[in-house]
C-alpha positions as CSV (number, residue, x, y, z in Angstrom):
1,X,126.7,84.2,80.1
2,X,123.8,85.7,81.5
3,X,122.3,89.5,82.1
4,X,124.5,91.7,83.9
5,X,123.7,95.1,85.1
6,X,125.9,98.0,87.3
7,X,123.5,97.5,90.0
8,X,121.0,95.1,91.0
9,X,118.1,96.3,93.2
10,X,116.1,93.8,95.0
11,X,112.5,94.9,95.8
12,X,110.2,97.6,93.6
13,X,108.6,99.5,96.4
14,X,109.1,103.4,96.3
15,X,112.7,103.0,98.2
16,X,114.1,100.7,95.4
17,X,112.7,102.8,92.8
18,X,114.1,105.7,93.8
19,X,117.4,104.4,94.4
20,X,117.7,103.6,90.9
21,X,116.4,106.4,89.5
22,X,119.2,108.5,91.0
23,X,121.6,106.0,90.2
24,X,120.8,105.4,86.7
25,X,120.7,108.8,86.1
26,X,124.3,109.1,87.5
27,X,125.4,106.6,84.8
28,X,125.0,103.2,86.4
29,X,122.7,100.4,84.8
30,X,120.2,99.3,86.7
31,X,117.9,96.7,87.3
32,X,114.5,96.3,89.2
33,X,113.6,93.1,90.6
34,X,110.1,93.0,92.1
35,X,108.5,90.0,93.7
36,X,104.7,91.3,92.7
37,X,103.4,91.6,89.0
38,X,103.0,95.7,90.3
39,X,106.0,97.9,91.2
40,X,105.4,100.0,94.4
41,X,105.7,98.1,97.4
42,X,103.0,100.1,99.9
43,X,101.8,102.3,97.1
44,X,99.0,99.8,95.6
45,X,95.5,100.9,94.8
46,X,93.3,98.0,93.8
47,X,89.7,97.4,93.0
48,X,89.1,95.0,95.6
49,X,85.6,95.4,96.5
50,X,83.8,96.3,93.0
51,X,85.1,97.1,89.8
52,X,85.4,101.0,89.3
53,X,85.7,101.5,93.3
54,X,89.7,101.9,93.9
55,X,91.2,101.0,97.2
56,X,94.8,102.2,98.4
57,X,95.5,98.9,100.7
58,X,98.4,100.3,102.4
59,X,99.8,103.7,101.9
60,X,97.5,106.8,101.5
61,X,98.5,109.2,103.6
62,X,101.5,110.8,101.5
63,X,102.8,113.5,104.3
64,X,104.8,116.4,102.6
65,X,104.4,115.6,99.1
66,X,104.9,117.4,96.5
67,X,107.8,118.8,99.0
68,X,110.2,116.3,99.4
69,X,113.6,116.1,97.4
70,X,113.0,113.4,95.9
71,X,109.6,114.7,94.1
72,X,111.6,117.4,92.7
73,X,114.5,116.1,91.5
74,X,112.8,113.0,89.6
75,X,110.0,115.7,87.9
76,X,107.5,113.3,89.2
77,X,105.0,116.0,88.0
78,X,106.4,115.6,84.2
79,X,105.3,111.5,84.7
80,X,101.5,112.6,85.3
81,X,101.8,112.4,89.4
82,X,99.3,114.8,91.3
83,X,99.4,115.5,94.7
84,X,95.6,117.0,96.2
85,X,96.6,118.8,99.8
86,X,93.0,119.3,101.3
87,X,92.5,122.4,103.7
88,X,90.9,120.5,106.3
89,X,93.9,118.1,107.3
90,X,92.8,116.1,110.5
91,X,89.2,115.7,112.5
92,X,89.0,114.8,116.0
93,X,84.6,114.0,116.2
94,X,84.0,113.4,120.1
95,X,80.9,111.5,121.3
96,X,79.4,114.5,122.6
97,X,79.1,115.7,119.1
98,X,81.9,118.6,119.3
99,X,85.1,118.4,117.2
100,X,88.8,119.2,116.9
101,X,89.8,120.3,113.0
102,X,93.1,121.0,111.9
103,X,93.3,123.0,109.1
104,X,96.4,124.3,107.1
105,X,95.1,127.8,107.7
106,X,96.6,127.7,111.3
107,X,94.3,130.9,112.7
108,X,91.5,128.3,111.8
109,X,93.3,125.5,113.8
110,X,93.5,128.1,116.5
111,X,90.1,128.8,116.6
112,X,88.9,125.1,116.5
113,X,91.2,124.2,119.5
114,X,89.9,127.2,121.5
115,X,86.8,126.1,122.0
116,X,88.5,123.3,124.5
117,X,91.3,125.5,126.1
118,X,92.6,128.9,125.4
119,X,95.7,128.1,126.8
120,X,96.0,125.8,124.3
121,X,95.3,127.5,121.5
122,X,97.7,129.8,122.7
123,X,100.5,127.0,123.0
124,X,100.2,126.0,120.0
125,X,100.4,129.0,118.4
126,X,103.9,129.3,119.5
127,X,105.1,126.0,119.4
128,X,103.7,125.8,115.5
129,X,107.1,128.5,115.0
130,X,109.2,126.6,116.8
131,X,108.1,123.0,115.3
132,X,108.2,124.3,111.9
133,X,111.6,126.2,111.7
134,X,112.8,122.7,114.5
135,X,111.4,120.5,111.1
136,X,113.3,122.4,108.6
137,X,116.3,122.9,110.2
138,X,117.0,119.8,112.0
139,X,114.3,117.0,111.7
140,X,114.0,117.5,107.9
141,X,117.7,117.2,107.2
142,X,118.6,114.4,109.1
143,X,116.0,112.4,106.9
144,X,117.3,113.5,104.1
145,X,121.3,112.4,105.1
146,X,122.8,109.3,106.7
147,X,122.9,109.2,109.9
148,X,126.0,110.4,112.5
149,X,126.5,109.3,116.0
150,X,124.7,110.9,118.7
151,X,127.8,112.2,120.1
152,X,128.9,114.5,116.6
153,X,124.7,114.9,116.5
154,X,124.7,116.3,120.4
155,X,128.0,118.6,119.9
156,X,127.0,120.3,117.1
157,X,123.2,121.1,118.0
158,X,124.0,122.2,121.7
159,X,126.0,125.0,120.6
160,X,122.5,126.8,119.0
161,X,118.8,127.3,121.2
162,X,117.0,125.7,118.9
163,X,119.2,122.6,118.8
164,X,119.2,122.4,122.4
165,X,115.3,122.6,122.1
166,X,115.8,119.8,120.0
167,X,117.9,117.5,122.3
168,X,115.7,118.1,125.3
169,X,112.1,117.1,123.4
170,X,113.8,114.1,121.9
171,X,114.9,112.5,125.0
172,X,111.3,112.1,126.1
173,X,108.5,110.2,125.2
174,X,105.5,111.3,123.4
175,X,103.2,110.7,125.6
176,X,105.2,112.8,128.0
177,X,105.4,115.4,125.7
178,X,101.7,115.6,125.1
179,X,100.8,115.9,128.8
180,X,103.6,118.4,129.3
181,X,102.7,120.4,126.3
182,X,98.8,120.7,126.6
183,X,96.4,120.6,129.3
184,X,93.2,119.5,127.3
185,X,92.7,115.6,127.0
186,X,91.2,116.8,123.4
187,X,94.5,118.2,122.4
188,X,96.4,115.3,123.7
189,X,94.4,112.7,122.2
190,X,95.3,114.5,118.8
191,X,98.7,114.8,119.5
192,X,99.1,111.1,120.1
193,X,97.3,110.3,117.4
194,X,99.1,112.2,114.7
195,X,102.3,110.4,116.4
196,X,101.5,106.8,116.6
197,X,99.6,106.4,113.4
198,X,103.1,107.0,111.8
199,X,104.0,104.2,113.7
200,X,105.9,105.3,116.4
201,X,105.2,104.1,120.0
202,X,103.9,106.3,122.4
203,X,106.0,105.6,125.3
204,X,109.2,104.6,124.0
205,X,112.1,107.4,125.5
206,X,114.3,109.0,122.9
207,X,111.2,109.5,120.0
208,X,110.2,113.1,121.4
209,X,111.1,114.2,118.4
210,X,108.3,112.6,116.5
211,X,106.1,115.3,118.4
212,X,107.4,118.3,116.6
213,X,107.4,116.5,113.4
214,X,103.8,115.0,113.8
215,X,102.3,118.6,114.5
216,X,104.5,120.2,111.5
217,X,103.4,117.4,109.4
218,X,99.8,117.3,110.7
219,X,99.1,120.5,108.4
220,X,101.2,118.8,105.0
221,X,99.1,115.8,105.1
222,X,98.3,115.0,101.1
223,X,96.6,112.4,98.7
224,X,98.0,111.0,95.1
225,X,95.3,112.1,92.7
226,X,93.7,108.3,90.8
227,X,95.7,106.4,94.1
228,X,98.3,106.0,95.7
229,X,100.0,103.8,92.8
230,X,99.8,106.7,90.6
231,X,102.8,107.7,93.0
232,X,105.0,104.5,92.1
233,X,103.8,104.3,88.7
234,X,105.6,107.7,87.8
235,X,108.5,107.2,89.4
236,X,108.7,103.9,87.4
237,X,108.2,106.4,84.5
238,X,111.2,108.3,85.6
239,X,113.6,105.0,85.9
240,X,112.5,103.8,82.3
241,X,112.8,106.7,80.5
242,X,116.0,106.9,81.8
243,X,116.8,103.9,80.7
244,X,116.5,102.0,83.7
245,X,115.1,98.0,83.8
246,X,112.0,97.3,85.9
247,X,111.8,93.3,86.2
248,X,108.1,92.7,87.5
249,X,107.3,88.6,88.6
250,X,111.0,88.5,89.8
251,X,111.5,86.8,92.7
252,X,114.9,87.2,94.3
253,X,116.3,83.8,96.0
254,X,119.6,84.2,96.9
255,X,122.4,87.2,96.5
256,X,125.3,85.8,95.0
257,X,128.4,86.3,97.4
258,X,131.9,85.3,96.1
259,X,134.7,86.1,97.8
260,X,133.0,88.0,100.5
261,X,131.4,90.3,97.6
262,X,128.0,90.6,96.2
263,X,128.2,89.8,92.6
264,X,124.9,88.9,91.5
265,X,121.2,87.4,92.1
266,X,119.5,84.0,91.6
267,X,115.9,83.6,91.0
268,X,113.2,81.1,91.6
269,X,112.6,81.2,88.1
270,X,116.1,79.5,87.8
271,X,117.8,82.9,86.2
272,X,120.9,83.9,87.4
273,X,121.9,87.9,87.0
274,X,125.7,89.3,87.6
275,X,126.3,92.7,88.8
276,X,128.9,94.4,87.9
277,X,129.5,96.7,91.1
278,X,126.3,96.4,94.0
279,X,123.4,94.7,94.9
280,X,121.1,96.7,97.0
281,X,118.6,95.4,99.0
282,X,115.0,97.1,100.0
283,X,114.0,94.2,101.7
284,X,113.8,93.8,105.6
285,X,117.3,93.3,107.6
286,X,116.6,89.1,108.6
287,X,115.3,88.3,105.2
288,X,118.1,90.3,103.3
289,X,120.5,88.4,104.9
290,X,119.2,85.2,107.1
291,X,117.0,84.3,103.8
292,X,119.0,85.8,100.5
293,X,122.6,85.7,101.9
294,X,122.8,83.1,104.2
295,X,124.8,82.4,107.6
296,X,127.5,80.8,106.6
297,X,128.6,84.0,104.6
298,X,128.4,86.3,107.7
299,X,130.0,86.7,111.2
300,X,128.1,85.0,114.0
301,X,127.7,88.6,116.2
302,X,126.5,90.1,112.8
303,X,124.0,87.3,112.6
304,X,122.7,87.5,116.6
305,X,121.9,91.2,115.8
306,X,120.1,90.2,112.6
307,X,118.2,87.5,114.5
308,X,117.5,90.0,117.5
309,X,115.6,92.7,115.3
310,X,112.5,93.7,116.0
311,X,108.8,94.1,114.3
312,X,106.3,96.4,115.3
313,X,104.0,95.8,118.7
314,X,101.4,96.0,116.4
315,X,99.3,95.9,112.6
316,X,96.6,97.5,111.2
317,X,93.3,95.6,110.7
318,X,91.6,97.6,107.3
319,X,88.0,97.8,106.1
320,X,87.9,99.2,102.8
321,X,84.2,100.2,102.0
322,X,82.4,100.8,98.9
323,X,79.6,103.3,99.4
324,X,76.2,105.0,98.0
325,X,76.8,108.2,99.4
326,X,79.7,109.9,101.7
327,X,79.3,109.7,105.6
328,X,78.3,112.7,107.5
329,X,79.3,113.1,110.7
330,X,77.4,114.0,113.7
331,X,79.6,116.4,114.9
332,X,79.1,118.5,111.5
333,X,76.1,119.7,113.4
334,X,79.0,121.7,115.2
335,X,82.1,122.4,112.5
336,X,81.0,121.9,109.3
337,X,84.0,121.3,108.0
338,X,84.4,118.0,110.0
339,X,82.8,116.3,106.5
340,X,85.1,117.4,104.4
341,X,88.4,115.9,105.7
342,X,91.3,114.2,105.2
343,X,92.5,112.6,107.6
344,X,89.9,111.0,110.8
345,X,90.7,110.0,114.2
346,X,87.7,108.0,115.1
347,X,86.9,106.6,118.6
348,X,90.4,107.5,120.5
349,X,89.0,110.8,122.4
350,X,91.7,110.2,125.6
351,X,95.1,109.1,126.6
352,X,93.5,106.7,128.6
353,X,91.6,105.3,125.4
354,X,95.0,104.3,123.5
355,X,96.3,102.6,126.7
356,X,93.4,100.4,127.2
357,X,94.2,99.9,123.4
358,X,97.6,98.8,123.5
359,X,97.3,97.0,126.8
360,X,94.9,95.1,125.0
361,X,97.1,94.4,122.5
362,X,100.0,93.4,124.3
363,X,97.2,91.0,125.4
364,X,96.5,89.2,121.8
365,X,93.4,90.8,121.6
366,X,92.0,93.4,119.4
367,X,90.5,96.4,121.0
368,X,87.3,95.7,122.4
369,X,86.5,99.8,122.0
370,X,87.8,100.7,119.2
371,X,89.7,104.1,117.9
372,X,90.4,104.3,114.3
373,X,92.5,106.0,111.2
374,X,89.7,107.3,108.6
375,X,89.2,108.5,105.3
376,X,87.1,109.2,102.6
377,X,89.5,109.3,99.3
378,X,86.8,109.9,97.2
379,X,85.9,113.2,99.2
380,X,88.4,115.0,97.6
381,X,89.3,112.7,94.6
382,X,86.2,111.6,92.5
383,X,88.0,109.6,90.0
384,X,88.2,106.7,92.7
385,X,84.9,105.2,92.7
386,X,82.1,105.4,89.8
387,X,80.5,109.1,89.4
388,X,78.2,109.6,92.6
389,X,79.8,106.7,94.7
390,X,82.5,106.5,97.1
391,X,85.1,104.6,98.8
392,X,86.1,105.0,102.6
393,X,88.7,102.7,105.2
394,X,89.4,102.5,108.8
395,X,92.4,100.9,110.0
396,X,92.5,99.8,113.7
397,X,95.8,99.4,115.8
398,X,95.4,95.7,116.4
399,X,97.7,92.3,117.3
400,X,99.4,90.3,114.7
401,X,99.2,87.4,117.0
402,X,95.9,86.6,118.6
403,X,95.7,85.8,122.1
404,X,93.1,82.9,120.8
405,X,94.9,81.0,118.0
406,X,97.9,83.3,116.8
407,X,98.1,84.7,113.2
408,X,96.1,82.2,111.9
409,X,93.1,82.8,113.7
410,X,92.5,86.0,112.0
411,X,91.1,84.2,109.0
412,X,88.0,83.1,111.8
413,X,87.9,86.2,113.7
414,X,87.9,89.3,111.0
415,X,84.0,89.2,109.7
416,X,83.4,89.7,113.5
417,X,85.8,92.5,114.5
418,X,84.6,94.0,111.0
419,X,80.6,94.5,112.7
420,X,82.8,95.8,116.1
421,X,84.2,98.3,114.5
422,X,81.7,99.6,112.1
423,X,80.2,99.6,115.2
424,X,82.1,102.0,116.8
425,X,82.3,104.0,113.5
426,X,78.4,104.8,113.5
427,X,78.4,106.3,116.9
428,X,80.2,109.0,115.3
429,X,77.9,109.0,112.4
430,X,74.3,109.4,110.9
431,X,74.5,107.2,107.5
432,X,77.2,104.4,107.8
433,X,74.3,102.1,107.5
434,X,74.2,98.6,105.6
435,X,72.5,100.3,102.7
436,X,75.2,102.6,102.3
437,X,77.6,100.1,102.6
438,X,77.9,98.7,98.9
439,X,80.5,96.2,99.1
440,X,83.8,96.1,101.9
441,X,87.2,94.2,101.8
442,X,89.0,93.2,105.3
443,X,92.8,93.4,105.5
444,X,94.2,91.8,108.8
445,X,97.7,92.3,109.6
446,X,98.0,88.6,108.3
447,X,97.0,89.3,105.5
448,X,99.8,91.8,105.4
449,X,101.9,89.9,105.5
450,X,100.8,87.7,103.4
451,X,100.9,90.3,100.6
452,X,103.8,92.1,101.1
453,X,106.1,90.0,102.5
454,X,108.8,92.8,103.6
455,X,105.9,93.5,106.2
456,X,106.4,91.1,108.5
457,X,104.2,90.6,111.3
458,X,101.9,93.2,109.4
459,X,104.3,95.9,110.2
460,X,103.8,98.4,107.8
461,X,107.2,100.7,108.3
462,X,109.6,96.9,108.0
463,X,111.3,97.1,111.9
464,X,110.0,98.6,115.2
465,X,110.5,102.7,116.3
466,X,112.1,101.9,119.3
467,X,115.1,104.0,120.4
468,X,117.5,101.2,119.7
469,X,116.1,101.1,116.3
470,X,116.0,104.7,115.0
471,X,118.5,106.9,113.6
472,X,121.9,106.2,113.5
473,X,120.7,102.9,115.2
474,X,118.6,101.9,111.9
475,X,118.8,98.8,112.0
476,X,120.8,98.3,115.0
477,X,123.3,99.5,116.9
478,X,127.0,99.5,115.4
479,X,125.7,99.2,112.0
480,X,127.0,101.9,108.9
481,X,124.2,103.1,107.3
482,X,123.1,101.7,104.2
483,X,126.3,99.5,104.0
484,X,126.7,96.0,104.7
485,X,129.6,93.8,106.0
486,X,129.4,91.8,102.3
487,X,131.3,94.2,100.2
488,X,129.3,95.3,97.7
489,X,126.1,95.3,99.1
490,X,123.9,98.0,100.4
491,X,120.5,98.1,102.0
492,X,118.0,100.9,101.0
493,X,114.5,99.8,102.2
494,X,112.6,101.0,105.3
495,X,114.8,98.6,107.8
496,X,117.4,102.1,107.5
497,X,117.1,105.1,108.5
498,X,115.0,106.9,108.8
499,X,112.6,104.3,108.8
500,X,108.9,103.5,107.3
501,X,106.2,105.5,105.8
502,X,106.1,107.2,102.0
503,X,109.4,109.3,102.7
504,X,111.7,108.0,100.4
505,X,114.4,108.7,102.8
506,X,116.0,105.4,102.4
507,X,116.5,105.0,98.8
508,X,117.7,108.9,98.4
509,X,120.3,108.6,101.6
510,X,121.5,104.9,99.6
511,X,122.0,106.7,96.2
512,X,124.6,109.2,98.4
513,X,126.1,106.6,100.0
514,X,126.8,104.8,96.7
515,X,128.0,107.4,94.7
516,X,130.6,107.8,97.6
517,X,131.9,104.6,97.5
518,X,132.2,104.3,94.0
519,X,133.7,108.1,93.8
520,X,130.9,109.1,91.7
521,X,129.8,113.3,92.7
522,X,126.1,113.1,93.1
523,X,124.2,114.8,90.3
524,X,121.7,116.1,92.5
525,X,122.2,118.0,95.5
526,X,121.9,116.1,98.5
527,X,122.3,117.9,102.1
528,X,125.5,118.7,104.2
529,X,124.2,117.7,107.7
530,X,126.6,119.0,109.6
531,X,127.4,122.2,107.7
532,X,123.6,122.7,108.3
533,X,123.3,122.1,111.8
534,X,127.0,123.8,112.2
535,X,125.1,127.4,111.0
536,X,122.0,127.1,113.6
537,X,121.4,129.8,116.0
């Protein structure tokens, strides 16, 4: 006989984790299995350029930590984690050498978007209230829950204001949004920006309530003190010294099914696991069950909505730099404070700037202007690069498929789009020269792919934001979240609700949904959706 274990999760990143974490701690035995020789999924930091310079490839923007559930209930600050929240969140440099700051002091945010429209400044003020209490009320917990249909979600929250408010901002698009809510294109372009680099697409009907989310969020914005695997590597902590199994090098082939039950795992090492009651997956929808389950154990309409499931538009192309020296920024000259930030939007100054960009996209070709995500780690955490040096990345929207030679030709193309967009980068700057530059590392949305392989297409949040992907349509239409039509077996990676990014979401809603079916009371204390959204006003 081999191993067994109460429950089997397939895939280490942050989701998986956490799913065992709660359910070990609820009295089940769990199990790990990672593919990589690192537990974490998006949360690596690496040394990829030089020794002592340390490089978070995928994840670094860790919105709302040390706030979430999850943080709390796990003690992640007991296993060493330490969250750094900067005061200047996000820095809008314009060519003209002005600039846009969001701070977390909102008065100072006010002031800084005054100088390009008072009428701004005064919107935001009052949509701030709304946004945040909108967040907390609504957006917040129905993260933190499964999903319920739209038409229990619509009846409860039209009987309250700020429900209604709700409704009518999510039926839109952001784009709309931002042109509805703010008259300056230097507003806008922020706005936009704070939306789509969490990967949601700009014009897609039904994700309006990204917007309230994205300017909440804008001011939460944080940074995992020594990287972002400092994050994973504590909640890791958590699972073993609750007894948990982490199983690093353990690469899942096939999810046993007998008798239309998941009973167990195979893997390519030629070891076969049992599970005593689940197998949960945290790996995407068409791999879980195209790739580890196989068609022949599922219905043919549940296999032409596997097979239809869709991948992001787009990737992110990375430069990860080693420097001499942090950059200044022209636009310091004017604000100061525009050097010491934590999060950059480089280069996309207009609407009209990120449609040229995705245009080009749709195109197979990576923006010929480009407008960047930036950051300086280092800047606010010295203990990722040697004493005096520091590290710095960019990642560009960009195509997985090239218009010239697919995928593949990225290998050819990415020293070149490396000098366009370092390029771009020093018109914004004064010292971003080759001297400065110690040592860089490209990361193509191949290459993506190619290192995480839940990511495919270099889609960092595992399945599209489109309306018929999001919320209680995670991860398609029909489907009950986190369950599976193999008895059994549950999902829990960033293919369900709510979708990608460092949230956690998925793995915390999976542990509820678990503990239901096996009529085990949660130890922790996981949100009552509707009672919440039943007492709004």
């Amino acid at each position: 006989m081999g191993e067994a274990f109460d429950a089997i999760i397939v895939g280490g990143g942050h989701n998986g984790q956490i799913l065992s974490a709660y359910l070990r701690k609820a009295g089940l035995e769990t199990l790990v299995l990672e593919k990589r020789t690192e537990p974490g999924g998006g949360l690596c930091t690496e040394e990829v350029t030089i020794p002592g310079f340390y490089h978070n490839l995928h994840a670094f923007f860790l919105r709302w930590i040390p706030d979430l559930p999850w943080f709390k209930d796990l003690d992640l600050a007991r296993y060493g984690v330490r969250m750094i929240m900067p005061d200047v969140q996000t820095v809008l440099p314009f060519g003209d050498g002005k600039s846009l700051v969001f701070h977390r002091d909102d008065e100072r945010t006010i002031k800084s978007i005054s100088y390009f429209s008072k009428k701004d400044a005064n919107q935001y003020r009052g949509l701030l209230k709304r946004f945040r209490r909108m967040n907390d009320l609504i957006i917040t917990p129905e993260t933190y829950a499964p999903p319920i249909s739209f038409e229990e979600k619509r009846a409860l929250l039209e009987k309250s204001a700020l429900g209604r408010d709700y409704l009518d901002f999510s039926e839109q698009t952001p784009v709309a949004l931002a042109k509805e809510l703010f008259e300056s294109e230097q507003m806008r372009a922020m706005l936009i920006f704070l939306v789509t680099t969490k990967m949601f697409l700009h014009d897609e009907p039904g994700l309006g309530y990204s917007v309230p989310s994205a300017i909440a969020g804008a001011l939460k914005g944080s940074m995992c003190r020594g990287g972002s695997h400092t994050l994973a590597h504590g909640i890791s902590a958590f699972v073993e010294a609750q007894g948990g199994r982490i199983q690093e090098a353990s690469h899942v082939r096939e999810i046993t099914v007998e008798g239309g039950r998941a009973v167990g795992v195979a893997l390519d090492d030629g070891r076969t696991i049992r599970a005593r009651r689940l197998v949960a997956s945290s790996v995407d929808v068409p791999q879980t069950f195209l790739g580890m389950v196989g068609e022949d154990k599922l219905d043919p309409g549940f296999i032409e909505k596997v097979k239809a499931y869709k991948f992001s538009k787009w990737g992110l192309f990375g430069v990860h730099l080693a420097l001499n020296e942090s950059i200044n920024y022209k636009a310091s000259a004017f604000d100061p404070d525009v050097n010491t930030g934590l999060n950059y939007n480089v280069g996309l100054e207009c609407l009209e700037d990120l449609e040229t960009h995705m245009k080009e996209i749709a195109e197979g070709i990576p923006p010929t202007k480009p407008g960047m995500q930036c950051a300086q780690p280092t800047l606010h955490d010295p203990l990722q690069a040697p004493s005096g040096k520091h590290t710095a990345f960019l990642w560009q929207f960009a195509p997985y498929h090239l218009k010239d030679g697919g995928a593949a030709a990225w290998d050819r193309v990415k020293e070149e789009y490396l000098e366009v967009c370092l390029t771009r980068w020093r018109e914004y700057t004064t010292n971003l020269t080759r001297r400065n530059i110690v040592a860089s590392y490209l990361f193509t949305p191949l290459d993506v792919e190619r290192k995480l392989i839940n990511m495919r297409s270099g889609d960092h949040c595992v399945g599209r934001a489109s309306r018929d992907q999001m919320l209680e349509n995670r991860p398609f239409p029909g489907s009950s979240p986190y369950r599976t039509p193999i008895e059994g077996l549950y999902l829990c990676g960033s293919s369900t609700h709510p979708f990608g990014n460092i949230t956690g979401a998925p793995g915390y809603n999976a542990a509820k949904t678990i503990c239901e079916d096996l009529g085990m009371d949660p130890w922790w204390r996981p949100p009552d959706l509707k009672a919440a959204w039943s007492r709004l006003h």
